[in-house]
Each structure stands twice: as structure tokens, then as C-alpha cells.
BASE-749655 format. One line per 2 residues: for each residue x, y, z of N, C-alpha, C. Coordinates in steps of 0.1 Angstrom, whole numbers, plus 5000, padded with zeros to 4 digits. Example, Ala and Ser with C-alpha at 12.3 -4.5 7.8 and 13.67 -1.06 7.14 Angstrom:
5132,4943,5078,5123,4955,5078,5132,4967,5078 | 5128,4978,5071,5137,4989,5071,5129,5000,5079
This chain:
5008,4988,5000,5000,5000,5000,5009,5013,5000 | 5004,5022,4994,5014,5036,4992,5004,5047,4998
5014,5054,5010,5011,5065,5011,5010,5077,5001 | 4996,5088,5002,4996,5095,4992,4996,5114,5000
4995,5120,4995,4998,5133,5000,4988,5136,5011 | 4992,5140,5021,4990,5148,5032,4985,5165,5032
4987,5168,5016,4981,5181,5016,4967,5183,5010 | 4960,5192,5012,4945,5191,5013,4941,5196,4994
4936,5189,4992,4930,5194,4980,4917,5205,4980 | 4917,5210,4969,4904,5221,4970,4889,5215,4972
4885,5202,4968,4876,5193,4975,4876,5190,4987 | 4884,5196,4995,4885,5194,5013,4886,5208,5015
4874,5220,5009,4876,5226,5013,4859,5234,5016 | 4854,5224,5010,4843,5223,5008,4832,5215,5019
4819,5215,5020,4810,5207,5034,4817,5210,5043 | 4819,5190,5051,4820,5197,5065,4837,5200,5066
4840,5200,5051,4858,5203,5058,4860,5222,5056 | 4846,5230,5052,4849,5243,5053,4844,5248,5064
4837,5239,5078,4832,5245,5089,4840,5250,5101 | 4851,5245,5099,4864,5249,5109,4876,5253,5101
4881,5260,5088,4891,5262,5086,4902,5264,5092 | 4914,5253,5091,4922,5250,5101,4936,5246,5094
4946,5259,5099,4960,5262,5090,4967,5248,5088 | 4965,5238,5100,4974,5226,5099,4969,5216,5099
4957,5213,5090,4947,5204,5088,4961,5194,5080 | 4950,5177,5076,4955,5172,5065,4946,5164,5058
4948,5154,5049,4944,5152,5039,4930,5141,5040 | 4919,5139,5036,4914,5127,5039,4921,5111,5026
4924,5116,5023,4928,5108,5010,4943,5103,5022 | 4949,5113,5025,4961,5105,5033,4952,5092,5043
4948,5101,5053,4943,5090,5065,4934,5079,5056 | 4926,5079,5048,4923,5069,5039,4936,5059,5038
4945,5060,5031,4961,5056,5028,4967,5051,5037 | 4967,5057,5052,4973,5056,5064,4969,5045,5068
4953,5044,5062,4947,5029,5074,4953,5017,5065 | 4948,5019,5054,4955,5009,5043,4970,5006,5046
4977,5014,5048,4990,5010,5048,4994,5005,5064 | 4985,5011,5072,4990,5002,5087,4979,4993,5087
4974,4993,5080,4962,4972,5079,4954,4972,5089 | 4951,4986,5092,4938,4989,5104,4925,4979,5102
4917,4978,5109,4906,4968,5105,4892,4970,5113 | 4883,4970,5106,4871,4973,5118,4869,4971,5129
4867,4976,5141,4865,4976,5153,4881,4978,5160 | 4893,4981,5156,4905,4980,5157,4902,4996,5165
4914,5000,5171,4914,5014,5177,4925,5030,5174 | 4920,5036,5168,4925,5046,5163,4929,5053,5172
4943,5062,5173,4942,5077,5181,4947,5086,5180 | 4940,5095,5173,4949,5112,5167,4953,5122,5181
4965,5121,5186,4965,5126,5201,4972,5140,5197 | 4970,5148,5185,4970,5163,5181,4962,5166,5171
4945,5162,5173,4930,5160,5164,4929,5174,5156 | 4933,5183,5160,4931,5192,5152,4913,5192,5149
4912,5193,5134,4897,5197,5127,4890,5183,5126 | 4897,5172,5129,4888,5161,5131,4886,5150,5117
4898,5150,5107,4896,5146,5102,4902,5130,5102 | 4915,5126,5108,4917,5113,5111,4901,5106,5118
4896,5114,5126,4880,5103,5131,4868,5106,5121 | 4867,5115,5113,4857,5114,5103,4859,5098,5092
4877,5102,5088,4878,5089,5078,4875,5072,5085 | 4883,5073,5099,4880,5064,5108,4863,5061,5107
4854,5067,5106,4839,5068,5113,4834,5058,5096 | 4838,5066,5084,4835,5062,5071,4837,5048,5070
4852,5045,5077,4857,5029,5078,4851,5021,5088 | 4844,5025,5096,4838,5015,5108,4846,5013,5113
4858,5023,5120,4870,5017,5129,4865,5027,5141 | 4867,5024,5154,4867,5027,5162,4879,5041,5163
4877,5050,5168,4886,5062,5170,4885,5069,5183 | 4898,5078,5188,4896,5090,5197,4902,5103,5190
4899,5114,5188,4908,5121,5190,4903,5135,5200 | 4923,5138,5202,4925,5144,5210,4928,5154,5211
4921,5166,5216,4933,5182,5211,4928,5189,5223 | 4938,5201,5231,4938,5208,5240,4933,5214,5237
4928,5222,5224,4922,5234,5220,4904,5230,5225 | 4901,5234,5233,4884,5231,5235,4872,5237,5217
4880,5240,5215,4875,5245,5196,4874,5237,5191 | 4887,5233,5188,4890,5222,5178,4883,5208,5183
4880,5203,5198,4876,5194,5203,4862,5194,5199 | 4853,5204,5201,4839,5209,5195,4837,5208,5180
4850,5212,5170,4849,5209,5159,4846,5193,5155 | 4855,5189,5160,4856,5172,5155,4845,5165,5158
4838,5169,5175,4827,5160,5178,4814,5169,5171 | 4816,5178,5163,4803,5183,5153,4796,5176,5145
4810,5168,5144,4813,5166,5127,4807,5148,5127 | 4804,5143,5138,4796,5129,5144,4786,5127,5134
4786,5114,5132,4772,5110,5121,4759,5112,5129 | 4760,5108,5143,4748,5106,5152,4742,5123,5154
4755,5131,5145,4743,5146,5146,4731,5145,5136 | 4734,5135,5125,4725,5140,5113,4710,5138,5118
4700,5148,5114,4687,5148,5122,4687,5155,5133 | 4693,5157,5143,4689,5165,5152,4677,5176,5151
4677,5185,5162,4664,5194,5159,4673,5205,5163 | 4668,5220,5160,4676,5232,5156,4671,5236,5172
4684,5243,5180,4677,5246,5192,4673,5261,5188 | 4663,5266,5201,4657,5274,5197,4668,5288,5201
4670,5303,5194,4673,5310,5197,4666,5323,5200 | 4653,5322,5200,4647,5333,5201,4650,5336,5217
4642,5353,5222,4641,5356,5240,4649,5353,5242 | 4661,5361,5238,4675,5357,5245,4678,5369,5256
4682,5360,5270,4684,5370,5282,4697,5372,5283 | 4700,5384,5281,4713,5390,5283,4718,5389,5294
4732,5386,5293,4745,5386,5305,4755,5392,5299 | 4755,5404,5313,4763,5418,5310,4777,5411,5312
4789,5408,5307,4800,5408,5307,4811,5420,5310 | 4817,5414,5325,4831,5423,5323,4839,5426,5321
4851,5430,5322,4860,5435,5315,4869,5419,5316 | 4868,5412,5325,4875,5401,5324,4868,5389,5314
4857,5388,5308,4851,5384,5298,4854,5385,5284 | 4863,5378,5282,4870,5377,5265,4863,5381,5259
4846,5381,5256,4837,5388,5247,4836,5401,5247 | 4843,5406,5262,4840,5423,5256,4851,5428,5250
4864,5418,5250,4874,5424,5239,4872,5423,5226 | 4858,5414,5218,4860,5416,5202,4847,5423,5204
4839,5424,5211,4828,5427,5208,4816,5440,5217 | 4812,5447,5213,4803,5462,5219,4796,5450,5228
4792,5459,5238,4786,5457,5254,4774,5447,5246 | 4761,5456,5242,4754,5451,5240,4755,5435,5232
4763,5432,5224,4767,5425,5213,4769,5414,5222 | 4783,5417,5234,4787,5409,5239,4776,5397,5252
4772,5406,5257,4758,5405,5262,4746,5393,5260 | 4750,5400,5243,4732,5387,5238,4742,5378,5235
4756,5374,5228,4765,5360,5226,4766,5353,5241 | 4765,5361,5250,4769,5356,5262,4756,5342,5269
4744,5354,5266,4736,5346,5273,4730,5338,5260 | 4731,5340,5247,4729,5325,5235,4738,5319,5240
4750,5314,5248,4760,5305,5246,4752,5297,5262 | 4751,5305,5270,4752,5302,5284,4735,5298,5284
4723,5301,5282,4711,5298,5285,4704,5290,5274 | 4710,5292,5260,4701,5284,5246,4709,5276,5245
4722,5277,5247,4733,5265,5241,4737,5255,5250 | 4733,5257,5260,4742,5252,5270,4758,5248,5270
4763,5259,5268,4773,5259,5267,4788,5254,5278 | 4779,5259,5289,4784,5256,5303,4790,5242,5305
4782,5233,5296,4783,5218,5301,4798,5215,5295 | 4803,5223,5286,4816,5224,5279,4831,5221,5289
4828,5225,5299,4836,5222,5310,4832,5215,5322 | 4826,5210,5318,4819,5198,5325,4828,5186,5328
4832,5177,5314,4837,5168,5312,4846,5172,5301 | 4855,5160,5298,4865,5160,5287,4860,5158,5275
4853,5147,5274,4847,5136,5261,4835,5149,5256 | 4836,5155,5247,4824,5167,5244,4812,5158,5237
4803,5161,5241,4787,5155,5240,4787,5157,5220 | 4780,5152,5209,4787,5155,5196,4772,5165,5193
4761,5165,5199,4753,5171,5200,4750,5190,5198 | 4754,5190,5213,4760,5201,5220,4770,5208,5210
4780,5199,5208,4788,5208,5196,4790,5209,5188 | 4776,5208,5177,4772,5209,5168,4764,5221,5168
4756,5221,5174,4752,5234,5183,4759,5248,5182 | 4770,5243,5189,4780,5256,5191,4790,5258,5180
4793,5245,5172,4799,5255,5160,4789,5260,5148 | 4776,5254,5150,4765,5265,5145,4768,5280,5148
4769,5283,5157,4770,5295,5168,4783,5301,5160 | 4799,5292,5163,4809,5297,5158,4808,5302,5139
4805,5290,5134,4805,5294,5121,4793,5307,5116 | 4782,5308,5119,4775,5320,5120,4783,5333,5125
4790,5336,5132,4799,5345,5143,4812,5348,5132 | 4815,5335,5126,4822,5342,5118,4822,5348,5102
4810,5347,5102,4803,5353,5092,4802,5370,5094 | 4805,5375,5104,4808,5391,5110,4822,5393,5113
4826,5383,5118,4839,5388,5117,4850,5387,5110 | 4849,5383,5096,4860,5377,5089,4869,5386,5082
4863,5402,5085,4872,5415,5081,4878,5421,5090 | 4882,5410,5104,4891,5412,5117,4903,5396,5113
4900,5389,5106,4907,5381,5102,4922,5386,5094 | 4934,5378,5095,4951,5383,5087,4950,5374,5081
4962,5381,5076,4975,5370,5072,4979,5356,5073 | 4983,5365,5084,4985,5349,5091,4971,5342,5103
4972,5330,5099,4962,5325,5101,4960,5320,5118 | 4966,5324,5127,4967,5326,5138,4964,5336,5142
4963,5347,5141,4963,5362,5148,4947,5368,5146 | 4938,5373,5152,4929,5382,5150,4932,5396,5155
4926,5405,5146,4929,5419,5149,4918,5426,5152 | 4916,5434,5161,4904,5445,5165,4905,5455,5171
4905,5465,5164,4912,5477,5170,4903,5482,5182 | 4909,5492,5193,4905,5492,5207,4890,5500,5204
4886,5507,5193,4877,5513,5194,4865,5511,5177 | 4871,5496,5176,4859,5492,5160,4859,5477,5162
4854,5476,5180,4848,5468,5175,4836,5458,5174 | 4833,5446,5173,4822,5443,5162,4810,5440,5171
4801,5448,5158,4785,5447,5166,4779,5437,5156 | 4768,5432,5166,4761,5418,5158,4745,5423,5160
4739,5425,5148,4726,5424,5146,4724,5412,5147 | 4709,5412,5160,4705,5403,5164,4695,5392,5158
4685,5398,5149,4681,5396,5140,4686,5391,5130 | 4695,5394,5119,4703,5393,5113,4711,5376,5116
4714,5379,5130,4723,5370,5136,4711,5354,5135 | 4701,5357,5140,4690,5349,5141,4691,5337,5126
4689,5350,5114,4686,5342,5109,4697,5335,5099 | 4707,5338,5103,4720,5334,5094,4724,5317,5101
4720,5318,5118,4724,5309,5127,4711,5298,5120 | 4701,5299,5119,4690,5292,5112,4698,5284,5101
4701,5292,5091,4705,5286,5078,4716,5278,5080 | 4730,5287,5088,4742,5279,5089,4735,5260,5092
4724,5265,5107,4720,5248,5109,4722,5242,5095 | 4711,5247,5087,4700,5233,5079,4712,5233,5068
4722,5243,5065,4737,5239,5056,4738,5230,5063 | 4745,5231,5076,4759,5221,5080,4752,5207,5082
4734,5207,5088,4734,5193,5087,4732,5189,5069 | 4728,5195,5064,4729,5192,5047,4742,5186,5046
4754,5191,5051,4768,5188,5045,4773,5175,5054 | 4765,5169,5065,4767,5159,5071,4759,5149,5065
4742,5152,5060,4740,5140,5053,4746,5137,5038 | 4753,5146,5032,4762,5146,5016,4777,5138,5027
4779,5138,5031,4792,5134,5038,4793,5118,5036 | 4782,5115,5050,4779,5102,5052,4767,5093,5044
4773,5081,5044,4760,5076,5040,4752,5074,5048 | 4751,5073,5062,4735,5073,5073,4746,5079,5081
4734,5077,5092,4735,5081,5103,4736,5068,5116 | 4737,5056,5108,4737,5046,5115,4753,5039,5115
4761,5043,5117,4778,5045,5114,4779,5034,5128 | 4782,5020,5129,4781,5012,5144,4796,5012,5150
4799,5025,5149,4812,5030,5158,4814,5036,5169 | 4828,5034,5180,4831,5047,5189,4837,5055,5182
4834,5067,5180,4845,5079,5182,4841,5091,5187 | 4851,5092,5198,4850,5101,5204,4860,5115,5201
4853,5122,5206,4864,5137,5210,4866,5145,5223 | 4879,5145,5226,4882,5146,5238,4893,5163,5239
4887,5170,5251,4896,5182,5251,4907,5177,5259 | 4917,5178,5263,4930,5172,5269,4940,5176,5261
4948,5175,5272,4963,5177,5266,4966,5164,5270 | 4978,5160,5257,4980,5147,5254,4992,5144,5264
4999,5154,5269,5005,5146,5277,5003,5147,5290 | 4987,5140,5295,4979,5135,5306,4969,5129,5299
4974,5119,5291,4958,5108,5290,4954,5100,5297 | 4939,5107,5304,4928,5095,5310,4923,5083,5302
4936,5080,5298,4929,5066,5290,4938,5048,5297 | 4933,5040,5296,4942,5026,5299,4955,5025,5291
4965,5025,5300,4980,5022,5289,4973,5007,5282 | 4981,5007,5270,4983,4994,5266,4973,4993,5259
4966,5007,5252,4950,5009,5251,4948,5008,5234 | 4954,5014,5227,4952,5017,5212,4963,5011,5202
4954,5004,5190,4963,4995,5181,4969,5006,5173 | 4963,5018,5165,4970,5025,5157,4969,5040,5161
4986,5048,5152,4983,5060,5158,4984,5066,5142 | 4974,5077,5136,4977,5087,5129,4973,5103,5131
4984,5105,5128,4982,5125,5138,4997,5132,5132 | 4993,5144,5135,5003,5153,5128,5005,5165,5139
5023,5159,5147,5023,5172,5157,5024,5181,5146 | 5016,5198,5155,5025,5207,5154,5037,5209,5148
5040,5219,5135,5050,5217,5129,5062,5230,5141 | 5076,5228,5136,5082,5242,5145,5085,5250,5142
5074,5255,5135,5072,5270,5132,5068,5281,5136 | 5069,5281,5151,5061,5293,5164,5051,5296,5159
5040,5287,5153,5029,5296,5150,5017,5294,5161 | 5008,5303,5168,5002,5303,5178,4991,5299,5177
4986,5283,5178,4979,5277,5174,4965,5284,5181 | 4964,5281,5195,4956,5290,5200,4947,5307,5193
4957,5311,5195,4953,5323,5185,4943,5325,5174 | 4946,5312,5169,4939,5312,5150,4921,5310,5162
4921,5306,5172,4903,5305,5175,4905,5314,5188 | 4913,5326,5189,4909,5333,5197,4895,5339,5201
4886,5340,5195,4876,5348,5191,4864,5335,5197 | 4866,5325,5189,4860,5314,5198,4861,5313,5211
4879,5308,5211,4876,5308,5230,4875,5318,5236 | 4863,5328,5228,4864,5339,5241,4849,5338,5249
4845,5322,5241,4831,5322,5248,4835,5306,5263 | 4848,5302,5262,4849,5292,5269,4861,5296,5276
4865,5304,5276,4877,5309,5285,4883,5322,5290 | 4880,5327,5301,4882,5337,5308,4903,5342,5301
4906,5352,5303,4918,5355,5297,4929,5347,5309 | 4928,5342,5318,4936,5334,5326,4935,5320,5319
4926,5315,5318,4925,5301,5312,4930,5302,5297 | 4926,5313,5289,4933,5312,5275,4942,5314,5275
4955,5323,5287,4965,5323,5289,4976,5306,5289 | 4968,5303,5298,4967,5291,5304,4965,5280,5293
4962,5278,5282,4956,5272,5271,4966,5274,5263 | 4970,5287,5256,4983,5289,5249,4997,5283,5256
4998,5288,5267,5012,5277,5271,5012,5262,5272 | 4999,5254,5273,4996,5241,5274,4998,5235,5255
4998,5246,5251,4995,5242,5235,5012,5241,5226 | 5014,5229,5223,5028,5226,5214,5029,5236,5208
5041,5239,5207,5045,5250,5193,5043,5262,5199 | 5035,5268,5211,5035,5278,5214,5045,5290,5216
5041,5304,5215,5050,5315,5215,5053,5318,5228 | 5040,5316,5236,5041,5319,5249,5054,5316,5259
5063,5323,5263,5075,5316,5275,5070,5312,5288 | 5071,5300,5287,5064,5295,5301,5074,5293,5313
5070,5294,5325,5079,5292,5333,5085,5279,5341 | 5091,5269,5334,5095,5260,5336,5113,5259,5335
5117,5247,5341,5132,5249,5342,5140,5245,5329 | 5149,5248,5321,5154,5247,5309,5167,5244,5313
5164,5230,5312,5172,5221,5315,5171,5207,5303 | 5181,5203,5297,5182,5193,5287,5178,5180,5293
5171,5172,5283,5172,5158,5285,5179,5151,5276 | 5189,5143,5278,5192,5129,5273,5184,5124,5262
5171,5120,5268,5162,5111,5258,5156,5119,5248 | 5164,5131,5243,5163,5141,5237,5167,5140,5220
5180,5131,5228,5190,5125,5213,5199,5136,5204 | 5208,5135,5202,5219,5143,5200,5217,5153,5190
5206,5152,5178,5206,5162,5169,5197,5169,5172 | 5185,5170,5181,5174,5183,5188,5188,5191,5197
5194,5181,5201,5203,5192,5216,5210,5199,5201 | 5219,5194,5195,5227,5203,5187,5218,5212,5179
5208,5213,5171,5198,5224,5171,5197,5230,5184 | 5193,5229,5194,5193,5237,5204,5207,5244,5209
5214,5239,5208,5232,5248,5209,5231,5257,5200 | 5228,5253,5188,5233,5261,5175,5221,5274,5176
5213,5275,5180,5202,5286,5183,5206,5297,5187 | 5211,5283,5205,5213,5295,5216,5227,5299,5212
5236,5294,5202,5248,5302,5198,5244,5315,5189 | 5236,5314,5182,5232,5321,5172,5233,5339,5173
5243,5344,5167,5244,5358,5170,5235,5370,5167 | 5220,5365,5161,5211,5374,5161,5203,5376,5176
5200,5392,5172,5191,5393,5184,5181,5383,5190 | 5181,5379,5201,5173,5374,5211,5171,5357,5208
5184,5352,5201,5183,5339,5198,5185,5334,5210 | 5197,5336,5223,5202,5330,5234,5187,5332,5244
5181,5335,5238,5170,5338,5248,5156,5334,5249 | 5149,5345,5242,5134,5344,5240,5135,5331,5225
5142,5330,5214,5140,5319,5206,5146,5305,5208 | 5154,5305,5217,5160,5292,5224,5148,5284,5236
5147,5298,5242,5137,5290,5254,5121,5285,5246 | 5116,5292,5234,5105,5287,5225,5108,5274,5215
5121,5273,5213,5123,5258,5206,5124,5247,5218 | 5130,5250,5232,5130,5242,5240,5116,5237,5241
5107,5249,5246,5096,5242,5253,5090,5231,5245 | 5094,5236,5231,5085,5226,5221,5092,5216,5222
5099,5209,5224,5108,5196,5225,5105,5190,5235 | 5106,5199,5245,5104,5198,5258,5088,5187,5257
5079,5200,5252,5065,5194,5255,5062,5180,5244 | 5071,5181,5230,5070,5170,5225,5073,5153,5231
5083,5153,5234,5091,5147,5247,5079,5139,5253 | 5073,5150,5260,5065,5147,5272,5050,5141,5267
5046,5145,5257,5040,5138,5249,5036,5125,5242 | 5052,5122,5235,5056,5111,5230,5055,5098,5240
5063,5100,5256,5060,5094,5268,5043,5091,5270 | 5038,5099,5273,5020,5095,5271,5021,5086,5261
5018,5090,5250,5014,5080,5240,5019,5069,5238 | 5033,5067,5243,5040,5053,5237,5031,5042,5248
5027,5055,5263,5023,5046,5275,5009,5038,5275 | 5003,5045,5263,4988,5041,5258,4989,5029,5245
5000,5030,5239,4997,5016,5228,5002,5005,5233 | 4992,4995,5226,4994,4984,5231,5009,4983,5223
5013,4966,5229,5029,4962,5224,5027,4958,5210 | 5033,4963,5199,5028,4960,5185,5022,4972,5176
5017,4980,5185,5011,4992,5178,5019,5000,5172 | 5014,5005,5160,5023,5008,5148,5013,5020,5146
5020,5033,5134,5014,5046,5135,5026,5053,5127 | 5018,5067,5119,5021,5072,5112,5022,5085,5115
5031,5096,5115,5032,5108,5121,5037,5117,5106 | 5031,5127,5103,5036,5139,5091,5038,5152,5096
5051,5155,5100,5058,5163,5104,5065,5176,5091 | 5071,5185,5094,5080,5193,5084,5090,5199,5085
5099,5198,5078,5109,5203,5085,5112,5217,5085 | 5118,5226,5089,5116,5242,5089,5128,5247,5088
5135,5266,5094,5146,5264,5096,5144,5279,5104 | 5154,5278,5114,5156,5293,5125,5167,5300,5115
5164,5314,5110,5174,5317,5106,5180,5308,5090 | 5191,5310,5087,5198,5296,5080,5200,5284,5086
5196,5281,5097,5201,5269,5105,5189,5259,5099 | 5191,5246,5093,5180,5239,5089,5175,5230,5102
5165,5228,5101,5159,5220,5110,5152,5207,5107 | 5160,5196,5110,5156,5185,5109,5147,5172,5112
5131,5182,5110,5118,5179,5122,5117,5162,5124 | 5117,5157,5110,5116,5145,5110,5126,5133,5121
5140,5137,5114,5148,5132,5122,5153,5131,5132 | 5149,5145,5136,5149,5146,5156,5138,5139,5156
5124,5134,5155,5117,5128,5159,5119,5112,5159 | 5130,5107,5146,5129,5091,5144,5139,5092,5155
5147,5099,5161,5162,5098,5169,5150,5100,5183 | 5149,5109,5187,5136,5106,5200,5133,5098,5203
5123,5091,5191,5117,5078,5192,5123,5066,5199 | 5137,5065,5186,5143,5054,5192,5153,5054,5205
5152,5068,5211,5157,5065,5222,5146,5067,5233 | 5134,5065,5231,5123,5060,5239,5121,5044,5237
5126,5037,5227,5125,5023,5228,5114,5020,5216 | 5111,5031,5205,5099,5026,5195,5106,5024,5186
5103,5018,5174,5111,5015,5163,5107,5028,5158 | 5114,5036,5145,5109,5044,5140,5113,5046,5128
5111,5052,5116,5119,5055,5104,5111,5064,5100 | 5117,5072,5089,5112,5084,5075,5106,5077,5063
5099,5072,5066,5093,5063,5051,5092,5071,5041 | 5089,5084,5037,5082,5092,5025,5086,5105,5031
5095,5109,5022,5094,5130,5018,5087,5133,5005 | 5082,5144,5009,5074,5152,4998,5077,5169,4999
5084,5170,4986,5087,5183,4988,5073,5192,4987 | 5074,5202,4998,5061,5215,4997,5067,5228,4999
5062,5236,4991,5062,5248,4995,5068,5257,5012 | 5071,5267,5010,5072,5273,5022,5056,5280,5024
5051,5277,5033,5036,5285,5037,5043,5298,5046 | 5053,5293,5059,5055,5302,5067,5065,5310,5062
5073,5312,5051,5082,5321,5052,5073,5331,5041 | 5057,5328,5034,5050,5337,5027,5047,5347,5036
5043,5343,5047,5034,5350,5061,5047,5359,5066 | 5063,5358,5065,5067,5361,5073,5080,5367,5062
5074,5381,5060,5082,5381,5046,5098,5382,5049 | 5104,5380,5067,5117,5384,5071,5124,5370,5070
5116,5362,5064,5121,5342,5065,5131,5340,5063 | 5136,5347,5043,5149,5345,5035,5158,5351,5036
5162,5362,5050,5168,5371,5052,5184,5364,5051 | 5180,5354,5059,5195,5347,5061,5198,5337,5048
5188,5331,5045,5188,5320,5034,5173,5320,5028 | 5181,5322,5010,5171,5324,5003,5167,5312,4996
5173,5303,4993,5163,5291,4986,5164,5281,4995 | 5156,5280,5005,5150,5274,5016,5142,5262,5007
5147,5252,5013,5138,5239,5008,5134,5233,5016 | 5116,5230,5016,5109,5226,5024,5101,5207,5024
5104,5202,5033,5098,5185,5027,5087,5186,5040 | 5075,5176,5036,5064,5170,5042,5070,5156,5049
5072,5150,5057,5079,5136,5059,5068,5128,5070 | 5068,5117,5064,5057,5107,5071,5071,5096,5080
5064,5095,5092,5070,5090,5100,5062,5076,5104 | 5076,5064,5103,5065,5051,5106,5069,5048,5116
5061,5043,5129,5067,5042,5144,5061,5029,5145 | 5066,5016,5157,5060,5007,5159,5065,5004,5175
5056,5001,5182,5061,5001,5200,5065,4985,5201
């Protein structure tokens, strides 16, 4: 069986793969390929433990395989369990006589949004949506968050002229910003419904899919799950390109997270910009070519390399590391899995994502290798027009990683 590309075609951009637009999505045609090529089999156990937009458990759901996936982002967790066959049919909750809750200044809604504005989202999310139940438990209801990316994808139908560049960042200047006709709002949230379940019955063939899959908000390196638990793994960390994953749904989590917990959420999140306060100190089972990338950083004679960009590559190692430990602690003996990483570069210094990860691996005790490069594009050095400063024909590969415990 041959793996095939990992990058999204313009037909995945479309139904339910245009309800969450998501910078580091991947392909359904890959995870199609992935199962094929690790000889997954119905009722077998899947687990994407960086789920992103949910597409490793949609393909899973198509195949009758059992799945989890997993992402810290409580967004992206809401996205994936949307996207459940057991939504198709539901009934449209109601949003009319919506009782306002006045939000204060510690309420992430009054930063994108005028008092009153913030107000009627507050109490649609908290009294029609039940939104509350969102931090209830981990495993999100697929119901409920279907519901609410109703809510999200309507919401962003107003704000998409606060949207960049770059696809992490939202911008709102201190004094424009956005008011939501209520009315308006009413009936756009109406339609989004009877689209998105439209684009779930075009998706699936029923609604009678006789599978688990779950979605779970967690960070992966603390899973409440049985070691020794899951036959296969397909997932795609975070690439190391500081880009602020968090950020791209700031605007979202400003209905599930007070500015301490989204603080709190960006440092928990791989790849983050955030400097966290932890001790930066090397590990061994780090393997020799991440530590020499990390010397060659903190040697690095541009401004604030010894510093603020040394301590942001650590943590990511750091937290990958800690990660990898979870997961190897969750598959069973035998379990095999596919990982599509990229490699990037600080400066001219190339960075070798793949291969710090098969050298990791095998000094955690998994077999691992580079099965497939695919040369792609630079995405981040378009966003970041200071990329080729150092080095101008920067070459970029896609690399699929085969791991077996």
C-alpha cells in the first residue's frame, strides 16, 4: 500500500471540511492511505492525540473503525465531535428571547465585541446552548457541539474583516469593535444549521455508522485513558514554526475561556510563543541532533536567539518529549502509527523535524523511520516576509513518519 499526499486538496475545502478552517489540517485521502497501509481493520482502535479539525475520526467513522481524537484546544475538540454522524437529524435549538448577561471587563467577549453585542452571545451561549456543560467533562457531547459550531460558524460570518495573514492572529482595534445584529444573527444561525446538517447527510452515507469515536479536550501529555489501550496511531504534531495555534480561535475561545485560562491554554498548547515558566534544562532522551539544534540557536548571533528563541524551541521539544512518553504509554505492544511532520529552519540553521523525531523515538524504545518525503512549499516564510533574510532558497519537505512500539 502507498502512502499519498498529506496536503489538502480544494475538494476538502468544501461541506463539512469548510466548517472549521484550520491552518494545519491534513488530507482525507492521506488518512484513507494511512489505514490501508497500517492494515487497520474494523473495530480496531484509532488515536489522533494532536486531532486538530477532526479529520483522522471522520475517515475512521467512514471505515467502521473505532477512533479517539484528542486536542487541547476546547474549539478544535467541539469541531471534531460536530462533525459525528449521530448529529445528522437533530432538531435546531431554539434561539429566540435571548436573556442578556452583562459581561466584564474580564470576559474575552468584551474584547472583540460592543457591550450590548457581547451581552446577547453571552447569554445565546450560556442559556440556549448550553454551553456551560463544555467544561463539565472532557469527552464533548457531539450534540451540544454541533450546536455551538453553529453559533461559531454564524459568528464568523461578521467577523471575517478582523481576520490576517496569518492565520493565527485576529485583529480588533480598541475602538471598531464588532456589533452583531440580532436579528440578522437569528437568521444566518437558522440557515448555517440546515447547511451544515445538509453537509453531514452529503458526507455520510446514514446516520447509523456502528462505531466509537470520540472527542476529547485534553492535553495529550495527561491521558485518562488505559496504557496498553490503542492498536494504531495517525496524527500530525504541530510543525516548529512558532505559530500560535491557540490564537487562529481566539475569538471562539472567548466564549469558553476567561483571559487566565486562554492564557493558560496557549502555554499548554505545542509550538506555542508563549514563555512558560519551567526549568530549561536538557534531556538525554532528547537524542543528539534536537540538543545540537538547540546549541546552535542559543549560539546564534542574532538578536534574542540566546534567549526568547531558544527558550520557544525548548519548550517545544520539551513538551513534545512529554507527549511522545504519554502516547508510547497508551499503545498496546505492536502498535504501529504514522506521524507527518515538516521540517523548517531558525534563521539559515536547517531544522531537521523528522529526524529529531525518528532519533527521539528510538531513544524511547519505538522502532521508527522516515518512510516518504514530499517536497512542499514554504507556507510560513510567505506570512513572514523576514524568512529569507538569512537564506534564500530554503527547501521545504512534508515527511511521514513510521513508528511501531
Amino acid at each position: 500500500m502507498k502512502l499519498v499526499s498529506a496536503k489538502r486538496s480544494k475538494k476538502e475545502r468544501i461541506g463539512i471540511n469548510s466548517w472549521m478552517p484550520y491552518y494545519a489540517g491534513f488530507s482525507q485521502d492521506f488518512v484513507k492511505s494511512a489505514i490501508d497501509y497500517l492494515g487497520v481493520k474494523a473495530n480496531d482502535w484509532i488515536i489522533d492525540p494532536w486531532g486538530g479539525s477532526g479529520t483522522t475520526q471522520v475517515v475512521s467513522a467512514l471505515a467502521s473503525i473505532n477512533s479517539i481524537s484528542i486536542d487541547v484546544n476546547p474549539v478544535m475538540a467541539v469541531c471534531t465531535a460536530a462533525k459525528n454522524p449521530n448529529n445528522i437529524g437533530i432538531i435546531m435549538p431554539s434561539i429566540e428571547s435571548i436573556d442578556y448577561i452583562q459581561c466584564d471587563s474580564k470576559d474575552l467577549l468584551s474584547k472583540y465585541f460592543v457591550e450590548d453585542s457581547a451581552a446577547f452571545l453571552r447569554g445565546l451561549f450560556r442559556n440556549k446552548l448550553n454551553g456551560l456543560k463544555l467544561n463539565e467533562r472532557k469527552v464533548i457531547e457531539p450534540e451540544l457541539a454541533f450546536n455551538i459550531l453553529v453559533l461559531f460558524k454564524s459568528l464568523n460570518l461578521f467577523v471575517r474583516g478582523n481576520r490576517t495573514s496569518n492565520p493565527t492572529w485576529v485583529k480588533v482595534r480598541r475602538l471598531d469593535k464588532i456589533r452583531i445584529n440580532e436579528t440578522e444573527f437569528a437568521k444566518i444561525f437558522k440557515e448555517q444549521f440546515i447547511l451544515m446538517q445538509n453537509d453531514l447527510s452529503n458526507f455520510y452515507p446514514s446516520s447509523k455508522i456502528e462505531t466509537l469515536n470520540f472527542s476529547l479536550c485534553s492535553s495529550n501529555r495527561n491521558l485518562e485513558l488505559k496504557d496498553d489501550f490503542f492498536d494504531f496511531l495517525i496524527s500530525s504534531p504541530p510543525y516548529l514554526t512558532r505559530i500560535d495555534y491557540a490564537n487562529s480561535t481566539a475569538i471562539e475561545n472567548s466564549f469558553l475561556n476567561d483571559e487566565k485560562k486562554f492564557r493558560l491554554l496557549r502555554e499548554d498548547t505545542t509550538g506555542t510563543t508563549a514563555i512558560k515558566g519551567i526549568d530549561f534544562i536538557y534531556s538525554n532522551d532528547w537524542g543528539g541532533k534536537c540538543l545540537k539544534f538547540l546549541e546552535e540557536v542559543k549560539n546564534h548571533k542574532s538578536r534574542a536567539s540566546a534567549t526568547y528563541y531558544w527558550k520557544s524551541y525548548f519548550q517545544y521539544f520539551s513538551d513534545i518529549s512529554a507527549s511522545l512518553d504519554e502516547i508510547i504509554k497508551k499503545m498496546k505492544f505492536g502498535a504501529t502509527g504514522i506521524l507527518v511532520v515538516q521540517n523548517s529552519y531558525y534563521k539559515e540553521i536547517y531544522i531537521p523535524l523528522a529526524d529529531i523525531y525518528v532519533e527521539m523515538l528510538n531513544m524511547k524504545n519505538v522502532e521508527a523511520s522516515v518512510i516518504r518525503r514530499e517536497e512542499v512549499n514554504g507556507f510560513y516564510s510567505r506570512i513572514n516576509k523576514g524568512a529569507n533574510k538569512y537564506l534564500v532558497d530554503k527547501k521545504y519537505s512534508e515527511d511521514f513518519i513510521f513508528l511501531r512500539k
